[in-house]
N, C-alpha and C positions, 0 to 999 in steps of 0.2 A: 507719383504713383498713389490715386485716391481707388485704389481695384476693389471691386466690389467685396470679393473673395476676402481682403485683407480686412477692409474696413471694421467690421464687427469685433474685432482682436484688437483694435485700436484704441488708446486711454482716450475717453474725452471724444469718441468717433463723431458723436452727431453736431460738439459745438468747434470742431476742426472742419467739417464738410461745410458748413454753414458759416465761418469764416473764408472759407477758401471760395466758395461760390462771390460770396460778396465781393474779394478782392477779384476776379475774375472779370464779375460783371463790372467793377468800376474800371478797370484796364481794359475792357472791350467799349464803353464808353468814353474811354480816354486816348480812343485809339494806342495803346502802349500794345503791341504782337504777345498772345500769346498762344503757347504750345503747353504738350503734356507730355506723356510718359507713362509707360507699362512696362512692368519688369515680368518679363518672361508669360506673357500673360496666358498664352494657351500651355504651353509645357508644363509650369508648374499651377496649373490651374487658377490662379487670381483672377483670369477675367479681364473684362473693360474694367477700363474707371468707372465710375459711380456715373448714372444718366446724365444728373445737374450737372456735373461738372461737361463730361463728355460736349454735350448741345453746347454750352459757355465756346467752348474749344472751337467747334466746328461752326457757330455763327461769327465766329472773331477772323474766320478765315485761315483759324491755325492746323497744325497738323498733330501727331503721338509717334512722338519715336518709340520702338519696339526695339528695348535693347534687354540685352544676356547680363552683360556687367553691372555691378551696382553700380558703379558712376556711369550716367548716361555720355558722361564728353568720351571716355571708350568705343561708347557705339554713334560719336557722329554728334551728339547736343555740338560742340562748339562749332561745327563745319556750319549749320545751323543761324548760330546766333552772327557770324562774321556774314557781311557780305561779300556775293561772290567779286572776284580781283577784274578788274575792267581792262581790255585790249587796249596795245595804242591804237588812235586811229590813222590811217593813211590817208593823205589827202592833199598830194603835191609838194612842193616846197613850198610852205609858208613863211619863208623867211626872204621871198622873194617879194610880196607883198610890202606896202607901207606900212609900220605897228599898228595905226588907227584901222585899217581893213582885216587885221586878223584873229581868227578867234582866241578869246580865251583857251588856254591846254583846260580839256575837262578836269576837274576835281576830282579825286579819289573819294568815294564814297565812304564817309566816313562810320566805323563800326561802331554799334553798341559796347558801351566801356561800364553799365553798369548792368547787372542781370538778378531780378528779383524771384527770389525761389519760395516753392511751401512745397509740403509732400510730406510722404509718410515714406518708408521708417526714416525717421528723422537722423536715428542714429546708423544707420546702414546705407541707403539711396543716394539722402538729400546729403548727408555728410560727405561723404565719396564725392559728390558730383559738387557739391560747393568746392571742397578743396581743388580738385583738378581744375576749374571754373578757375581759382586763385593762380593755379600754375601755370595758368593760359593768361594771365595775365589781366584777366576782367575784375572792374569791383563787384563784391556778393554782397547784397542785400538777403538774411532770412527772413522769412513772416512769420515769425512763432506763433501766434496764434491760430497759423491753418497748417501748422505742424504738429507731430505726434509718431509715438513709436507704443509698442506693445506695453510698454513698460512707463512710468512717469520716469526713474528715476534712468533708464535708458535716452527717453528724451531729452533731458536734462545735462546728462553726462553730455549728451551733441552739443546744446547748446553752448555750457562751458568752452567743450574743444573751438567749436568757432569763431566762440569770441576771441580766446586765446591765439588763431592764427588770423585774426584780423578782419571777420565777417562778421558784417551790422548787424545785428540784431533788432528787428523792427517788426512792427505790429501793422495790420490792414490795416487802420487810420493813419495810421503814421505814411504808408506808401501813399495812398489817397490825396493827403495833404501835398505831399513832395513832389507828387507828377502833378497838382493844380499847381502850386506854386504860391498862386493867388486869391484871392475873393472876384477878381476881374477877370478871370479865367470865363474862356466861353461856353466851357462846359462844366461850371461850377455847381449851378442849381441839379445837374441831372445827377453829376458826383454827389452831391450832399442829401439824396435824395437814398440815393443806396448808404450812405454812412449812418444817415439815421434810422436808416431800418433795422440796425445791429440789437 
């Protein structure tokens, strides 16, 4: 939740939007999916997200869950982040075949097991939905630096609690580095391109 409406009450609003954009644009570069989030955005007046971010979203091919609850897995984030479950397929008896003529059973697609968060209230949203995120069983990466709450010492208090129940704690460069991995990465130059714009 970067909602327009909110933003301006935010400690630190303009070098939290301007980290969150960065990690944005380096996960739309890194092809890594992202989405967003509005809490309650026409009822209680907050609004879109902030533009920058908003376009990041929508050229990344993602979408904005429109949820009521402060944790977005309430309203459907983790239906989201799992992929959908795969039919079996019908297609004869295949055990009447030789092994070497028959296909491999498809693989189960495998789900996303880590899921990188930033948003604002840090201590209200992103907290709520990180923990649920935990109960769902996925690892929580937080971006604390594209996080914030009204408050420093509100933000602060989240961050303690998360670490406390077992979510990273990490920084844009930090995410940056760990989805290249490497220096040989093929999209190293265009990643390091937005790190040093910071």
């Amino acid at each position: 939740d970067y909602q327009l409406r909110l933003m301006p009450a935010i400690f630190e609003s303009q070098q939290v939007i301007a980290n969150a954009v960065r990690l944005a644009r380096l996960a739309a570069a890194l092809q890594v999916p992202l989405w967003g989030t509005e809490q309650m955005s026409e009822k209680a007046g907050l609004g879109p997200n902030v533009p920058e971010i908003q376009t990041l979203i929508e050229g990344a091919g993602g979408r904005v869950l429109q949820k009521m609850h402060f944790s977005a897995v309430a309203d459907g984030l983790a239906d989201w982040l799992r992929p959908p479950a795969r039919k079996a397929q019908s297609g004869g008896n295949a055990r009447s075949l030789p092994k070497h003529l028959q296909k491999p059973a498809p693989q189960e697609e495998e789900g996303r097991g880590t899921i990188v968060l930033a948003g604002c209230e840090t201590h209200v949203c992103l907290l709520q939905t990180a923990l649920d995120l935990l109960q769902e069983e996925f690892d929580v990466w937080v971006v604390t630096d594209a996080c914030s709450s009204r408050s420093e010492r509100n933000r602060d208090a989240a961050f303690d609690r998360l670490a406390g129940n077992g979510v990273e704690l990490i920084t844009a460069e930090m995410a940056a580095f760990e989805w290249l991995g490497s220096a040989d990465h093929p999209d190293f130059e265009a990643a390091l391109a937005y790190i040093k714009a910071a």
